[in-house]
NUKOLPA-488957 format. One record per atom (N, C-alpha, C): x, z, y. Coordinates in steps of 0.05 Angstrom, whole numbers, padded with zeros to 5 digits, always signed. Layout:
BEGIN
XZY ...
END
This chain:
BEGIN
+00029+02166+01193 +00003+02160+01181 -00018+02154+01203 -00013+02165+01229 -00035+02160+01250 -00029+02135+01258 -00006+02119+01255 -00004+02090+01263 -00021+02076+01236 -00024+02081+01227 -00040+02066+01195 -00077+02073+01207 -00077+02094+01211 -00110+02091+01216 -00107+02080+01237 -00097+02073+01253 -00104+02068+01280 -00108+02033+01275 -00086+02034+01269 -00087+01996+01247 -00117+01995+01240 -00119+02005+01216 -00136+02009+01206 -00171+02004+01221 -00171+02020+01235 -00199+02020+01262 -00195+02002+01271 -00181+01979+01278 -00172+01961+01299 -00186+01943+01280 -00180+01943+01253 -00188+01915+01235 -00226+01905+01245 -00228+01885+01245 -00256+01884+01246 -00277+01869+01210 -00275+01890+01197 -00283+01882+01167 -00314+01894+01178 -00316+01867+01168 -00358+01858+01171 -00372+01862+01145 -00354+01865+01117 -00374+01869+01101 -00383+01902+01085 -00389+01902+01081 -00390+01934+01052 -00363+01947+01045 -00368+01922+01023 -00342+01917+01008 -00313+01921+01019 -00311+01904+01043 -00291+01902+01053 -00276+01931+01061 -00311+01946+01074 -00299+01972+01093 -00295+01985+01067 -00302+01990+01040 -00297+02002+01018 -00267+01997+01005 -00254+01976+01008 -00232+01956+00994 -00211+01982+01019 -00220+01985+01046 -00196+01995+01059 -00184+02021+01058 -00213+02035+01050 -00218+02060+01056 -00202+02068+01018 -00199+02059+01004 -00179+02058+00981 -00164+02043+00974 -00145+02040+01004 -00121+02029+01000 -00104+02036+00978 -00083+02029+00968 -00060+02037+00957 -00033+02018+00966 -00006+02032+00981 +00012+02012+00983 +00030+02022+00965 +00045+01985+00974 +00060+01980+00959 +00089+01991+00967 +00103+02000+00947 +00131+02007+00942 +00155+01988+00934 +00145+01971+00917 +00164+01954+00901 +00164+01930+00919 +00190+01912+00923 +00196+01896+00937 +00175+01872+00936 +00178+01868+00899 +00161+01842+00897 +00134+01847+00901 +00125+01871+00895 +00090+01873+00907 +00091+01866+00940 +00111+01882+00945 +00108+01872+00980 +00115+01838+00983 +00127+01824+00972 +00140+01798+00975 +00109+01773+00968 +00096+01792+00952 +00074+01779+00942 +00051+01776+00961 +00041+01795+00967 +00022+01801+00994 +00029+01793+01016 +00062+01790+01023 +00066+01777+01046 +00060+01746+01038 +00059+01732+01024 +00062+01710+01022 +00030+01700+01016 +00012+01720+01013 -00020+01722+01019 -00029+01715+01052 -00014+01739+01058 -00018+01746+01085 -00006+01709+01108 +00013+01704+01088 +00017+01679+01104 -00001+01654+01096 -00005+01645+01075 -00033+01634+01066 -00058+01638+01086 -00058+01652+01088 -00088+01661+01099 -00083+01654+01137 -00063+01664+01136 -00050+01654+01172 -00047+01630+01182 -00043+01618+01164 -00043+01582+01162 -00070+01576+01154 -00083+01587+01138 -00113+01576+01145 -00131+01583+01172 -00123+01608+01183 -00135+01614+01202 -00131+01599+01220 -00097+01588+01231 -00100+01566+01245 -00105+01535+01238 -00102+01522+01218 -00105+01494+01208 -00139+01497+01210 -00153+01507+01201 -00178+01508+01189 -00200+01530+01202 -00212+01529+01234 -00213+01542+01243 -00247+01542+01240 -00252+01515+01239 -00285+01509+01234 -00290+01522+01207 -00268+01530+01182 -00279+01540+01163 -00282+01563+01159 -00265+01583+01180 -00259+01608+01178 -00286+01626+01188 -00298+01599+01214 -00313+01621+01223 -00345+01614+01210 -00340+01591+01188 -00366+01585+01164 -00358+01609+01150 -00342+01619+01139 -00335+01639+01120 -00341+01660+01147 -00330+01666+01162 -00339+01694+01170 -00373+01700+01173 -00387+01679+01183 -00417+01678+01185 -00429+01683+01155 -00419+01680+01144 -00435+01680+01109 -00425+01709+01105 -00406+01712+01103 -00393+01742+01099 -00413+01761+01110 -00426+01765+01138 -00443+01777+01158 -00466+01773+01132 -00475+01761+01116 -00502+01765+01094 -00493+01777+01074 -00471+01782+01067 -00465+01790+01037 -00464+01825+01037 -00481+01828+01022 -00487+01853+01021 -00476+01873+00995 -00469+01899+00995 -00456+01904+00963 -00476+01916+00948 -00478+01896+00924 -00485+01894+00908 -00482+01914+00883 -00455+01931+00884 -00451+01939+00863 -00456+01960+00838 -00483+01970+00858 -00500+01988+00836 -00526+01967+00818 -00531+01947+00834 -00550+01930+00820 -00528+01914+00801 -00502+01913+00802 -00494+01892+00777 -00478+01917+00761 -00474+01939+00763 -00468+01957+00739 -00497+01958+00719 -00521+01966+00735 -00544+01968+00724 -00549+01939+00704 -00537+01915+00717 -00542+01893+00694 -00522+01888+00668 -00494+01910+00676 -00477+01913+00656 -00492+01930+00632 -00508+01955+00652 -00512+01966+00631 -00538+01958+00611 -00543+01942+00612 -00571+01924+00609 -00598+01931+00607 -00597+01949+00636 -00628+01949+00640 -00647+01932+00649 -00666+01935+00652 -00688+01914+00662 -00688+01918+00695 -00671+01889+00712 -00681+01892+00738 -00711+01884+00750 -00710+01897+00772 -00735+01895+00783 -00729+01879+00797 -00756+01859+00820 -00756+01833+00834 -00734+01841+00853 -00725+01865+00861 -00713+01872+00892 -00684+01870+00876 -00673+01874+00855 -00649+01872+00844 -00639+01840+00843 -00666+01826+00835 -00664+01800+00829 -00663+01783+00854 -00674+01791+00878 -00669+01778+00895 -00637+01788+00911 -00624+01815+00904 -00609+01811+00920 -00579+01805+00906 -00589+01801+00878 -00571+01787+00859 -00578+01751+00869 -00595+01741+00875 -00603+01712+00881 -00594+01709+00908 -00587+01731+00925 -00587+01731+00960 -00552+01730+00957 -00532+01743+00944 -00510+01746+00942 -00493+01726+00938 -00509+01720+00911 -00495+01681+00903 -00496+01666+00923 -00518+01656+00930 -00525+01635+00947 -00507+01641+00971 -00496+01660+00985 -00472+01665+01008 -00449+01665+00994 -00447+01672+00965 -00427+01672+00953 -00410+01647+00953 -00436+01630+00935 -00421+01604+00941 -00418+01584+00959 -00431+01589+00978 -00430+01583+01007 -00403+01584+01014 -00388+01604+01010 -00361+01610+01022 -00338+01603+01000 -00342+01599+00982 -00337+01591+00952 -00326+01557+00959 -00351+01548+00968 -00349+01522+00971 -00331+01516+01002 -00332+01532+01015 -00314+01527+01045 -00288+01516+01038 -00272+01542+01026 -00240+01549+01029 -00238+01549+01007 -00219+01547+00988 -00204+01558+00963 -00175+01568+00978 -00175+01598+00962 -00142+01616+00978 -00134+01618+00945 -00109+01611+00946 -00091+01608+00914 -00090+01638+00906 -00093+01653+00915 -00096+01680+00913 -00115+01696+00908 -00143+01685+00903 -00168+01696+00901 -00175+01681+00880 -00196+01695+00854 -00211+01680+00831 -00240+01682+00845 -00239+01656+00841 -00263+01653+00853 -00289+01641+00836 -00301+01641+00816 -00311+01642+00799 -00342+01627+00809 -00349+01601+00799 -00372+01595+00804 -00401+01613+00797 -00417+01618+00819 -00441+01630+00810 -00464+01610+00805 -00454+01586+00806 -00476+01567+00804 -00497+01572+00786 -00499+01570+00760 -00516+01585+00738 -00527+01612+00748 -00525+01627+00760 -00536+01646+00770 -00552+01637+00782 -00550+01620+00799 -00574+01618+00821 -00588+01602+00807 -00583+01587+00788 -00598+01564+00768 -00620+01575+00763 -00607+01605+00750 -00629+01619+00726 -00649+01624+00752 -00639+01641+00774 -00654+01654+00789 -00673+01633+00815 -00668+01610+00810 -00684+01592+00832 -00688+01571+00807 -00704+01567+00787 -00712+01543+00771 -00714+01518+00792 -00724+01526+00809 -00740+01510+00830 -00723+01484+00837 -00696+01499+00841 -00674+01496+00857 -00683+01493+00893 -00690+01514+00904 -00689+01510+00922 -00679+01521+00948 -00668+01537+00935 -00643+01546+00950 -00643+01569+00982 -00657+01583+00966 -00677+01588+00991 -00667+01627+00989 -00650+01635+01007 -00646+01667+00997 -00668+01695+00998 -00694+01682+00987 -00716+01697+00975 -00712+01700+00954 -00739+01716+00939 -00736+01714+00913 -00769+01706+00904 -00767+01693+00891 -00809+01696+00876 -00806+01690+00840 -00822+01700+00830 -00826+01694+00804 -00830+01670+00796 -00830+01642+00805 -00834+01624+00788 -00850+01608+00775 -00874+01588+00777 -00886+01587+00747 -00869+01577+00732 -00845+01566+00743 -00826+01549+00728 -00809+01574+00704 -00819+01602+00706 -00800+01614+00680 -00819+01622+00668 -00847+01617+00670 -00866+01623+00639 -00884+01598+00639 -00899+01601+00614 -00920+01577+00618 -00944+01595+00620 -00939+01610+00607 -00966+01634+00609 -00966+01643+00634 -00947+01649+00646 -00959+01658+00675 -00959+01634+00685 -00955+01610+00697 -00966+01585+00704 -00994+01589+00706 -01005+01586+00671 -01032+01579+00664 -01047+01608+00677 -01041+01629+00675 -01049+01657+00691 -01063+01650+00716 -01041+01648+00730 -01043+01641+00763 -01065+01612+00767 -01060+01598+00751 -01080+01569+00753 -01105+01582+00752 -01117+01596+00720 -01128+01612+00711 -01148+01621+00748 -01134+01643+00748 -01141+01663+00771 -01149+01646+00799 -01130+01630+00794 -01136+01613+00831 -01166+01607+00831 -01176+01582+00805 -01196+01573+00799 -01222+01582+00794 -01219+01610+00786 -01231+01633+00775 -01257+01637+00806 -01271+01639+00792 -01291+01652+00808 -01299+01681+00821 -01304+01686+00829 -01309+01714+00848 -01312+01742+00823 -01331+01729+00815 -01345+01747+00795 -01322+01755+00769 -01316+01729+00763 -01294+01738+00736 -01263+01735+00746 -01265+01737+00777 -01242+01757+00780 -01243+01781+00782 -01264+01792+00796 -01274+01827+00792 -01266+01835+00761 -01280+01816+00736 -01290+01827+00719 -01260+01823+00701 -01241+01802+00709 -01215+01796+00690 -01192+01807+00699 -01187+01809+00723 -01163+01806+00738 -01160+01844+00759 
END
């Protein structure tokens, strides 16, 4: 078992997730689980060398992706996120599909987040902030117009 952590420490996993994915390993016993992962493991070896400009676009994006996964249980459970949930639900996609769009591995579902960032950038601008928008109310549009224009006095007295 000390040859396994030692493996293990040697790996260099840059994300959350990743150091989370290791730290609850489970191996495999059965031939074809092992026959399966080897044949991952070779996929991915042949991209590392064929495709070398993509590997290290995917490892640079990887270095932003942050885990997320108490802010998207919280949207399972459907509460109301706040702007900091929403931006780092809008900050996730946007590297998501960054790396989405690099490589496809026959072995990974890789699921477009496009509509996510839709909802969360109206703007489209692609930008891994977050701001409210006038583009998702009209009432706050007219608010903010409202206020800009607004004078000294009946901003004291409105706002």
């Amino acid at each position: 078992m000390l040859e396994i952590n030692y493996l293990l420490n040697k790996l260099e996993i840059i994300t959350p997730l990743g150091q989370k994915l290791v730290k609850n390993l489970t191996f495999f016993t059965e031939k074809s689980q092992i026959s399966k992962e080897l044949n991952k493991i070779e996929e991915t070896i042949e991209k590392i060398y064929t495709q070398e400009k993509e590997i290290k676009e995917i490892k640079r994006n990887l270095m932003y992706i942050k885990d997320i996964t108490n802010t998207v249980e919280r949207l399972k459970g459907e509460y109301t996120l706040d702007d900091i949930e929403l931006y780092e639900i809008k900050y996730f996609s946007l590297y998501y599909e960054e790396i989405r769009k690099t490589m496809h591995f026959s072995y990974l579902k890789q699921p477009s987040l496009e509509k996510v960032i839709e909802i969360l950038d109206p703007d489209n601008n692609r930008l891994p902030t977050f701001y409210i928008y006038d583009s998702y109310s009209e009432e706050l549009a007219n608010i903010r117009k409202e206020k800009k224009t607004a004078t000294d006095e009946k901003k004291k007295n409105y706002f």
